[in-house]
Structure formats: structure tokens, C-alpha cells
N, C-alpha and C positions, 0 to 999 in steps of 0.2 A: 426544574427537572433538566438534568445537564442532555444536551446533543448529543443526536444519534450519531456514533461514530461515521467522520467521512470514508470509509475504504472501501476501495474500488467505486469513487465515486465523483466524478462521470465514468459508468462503465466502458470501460475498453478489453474484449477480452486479452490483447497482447502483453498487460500488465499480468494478468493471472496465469495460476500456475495450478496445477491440480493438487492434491495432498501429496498424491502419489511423486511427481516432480519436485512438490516443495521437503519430502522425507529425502529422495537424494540428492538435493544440494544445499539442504544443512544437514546430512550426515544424523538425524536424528531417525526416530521412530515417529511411524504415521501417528500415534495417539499422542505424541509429543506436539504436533504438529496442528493437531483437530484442538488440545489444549489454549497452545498459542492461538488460534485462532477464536479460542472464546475468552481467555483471559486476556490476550493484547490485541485481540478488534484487528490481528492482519489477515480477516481474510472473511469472507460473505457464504451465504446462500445464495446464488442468483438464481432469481425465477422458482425459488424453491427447490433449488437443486441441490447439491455435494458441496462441499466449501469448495471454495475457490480462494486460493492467498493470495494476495497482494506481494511480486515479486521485490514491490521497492519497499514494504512494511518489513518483509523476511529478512533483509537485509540491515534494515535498520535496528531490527531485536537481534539477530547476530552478529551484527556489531556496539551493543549492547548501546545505542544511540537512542533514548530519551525522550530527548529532546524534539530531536528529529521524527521522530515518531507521534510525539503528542501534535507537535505541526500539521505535518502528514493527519492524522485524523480530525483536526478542526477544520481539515478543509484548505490549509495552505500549501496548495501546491509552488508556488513563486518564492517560498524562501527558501534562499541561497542553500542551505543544509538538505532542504527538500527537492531541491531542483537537483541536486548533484547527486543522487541515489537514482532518478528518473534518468539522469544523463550515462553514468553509469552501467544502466539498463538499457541503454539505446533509445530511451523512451522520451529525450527533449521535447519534441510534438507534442505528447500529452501535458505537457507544461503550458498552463495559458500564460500568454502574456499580458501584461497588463493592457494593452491597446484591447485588444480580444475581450476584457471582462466588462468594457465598456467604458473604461476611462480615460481619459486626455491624458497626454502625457508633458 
């Protein structure tokens, strides 16, 4: 049974973006939006709530990055294509480092 997708995971809300936020900065339609968020896993129900998109997942499906993406939801936050979409977003901090994950360097 393959992983539940990583997004938005460690919660942070500064990563999310409401649908409403995520329709106007990709210039799409909100059902466009709620789609992407169930056919490419960027974006949650938290708490049970309204999706919430993952600002560095949106970005990586509009800029039709892949790669970057399937990273991003195994849970790699530290590689280099994933880290620079967080960086991009102002969101370096939410990058663990690897000292931080518990390992010697």
C-alpha cells in the first residue's frame, strides 16, 4: 500500500494558502484548484477543515516540476529541487536540516 502523501507535513500553517489565495496566484479557477488538490496530493484537509494548498506543491505543478513534486510528497524536504521552492517562498526554516533530523554530520 504505497504512502500517504507528505503535504503539509509537519504542519505549518505559513506554507498554506487557502483555495481562494491559491485560484489567484495561479490564475486558475477554484474547482481547478480543489482538483489539483485531489489529483496531485498539494494540498490537505486540516483538522477537517477546507483544503488547504501547500504554497511550495502549487508551485511546483506550475511549473510543471515532477520531479520536485513526487520529492516534496515522499517527505523530502532537504533535496536541493525541494529545498529551493521552500527557499523561494521564504520558507528556508521549514527545511530541516539534517543535524535537526537527528543525524551526525
Amino acid at each position: 500500500m504505497p504512502e500517504k502523501p507528505h503535504c503539509l507535513v509537519p504542519f505549518d500553517r505559513r506554507e498554506g494558502l487557502t483555495t481562494a489565495a491559491a485560484t489567484e496566484r495561479a490564475k486558475r479557477t477554484e474547482r481547478t484548484i480543489r482538483m489539483w488538490c485531489r489529483d496531485h496530493n498539494i494540498g490537505r484537509h486540516v483538522a477537517g477543515g477546507p483544503w488547504l494548498v501547500s504554497k511550495v506543491a502549487l508551485a511546483m505543478v506550475l511549473n510543471g516540476d515532477a520531479a520536485a513534486l513526487r520529492a516534496y510528497l515522499a517527505g523530502n524536504r532537504r533535496s536541493p529541487a525541494v529545498a529551493s521552492y521552500f527557499a523561494a517562498e521564504r520558507l528556508s526554516d521549514l527545511v530541516p536540516s539534517y543535524r535537526a533530523e537527528g543525524h551526525a554530520r
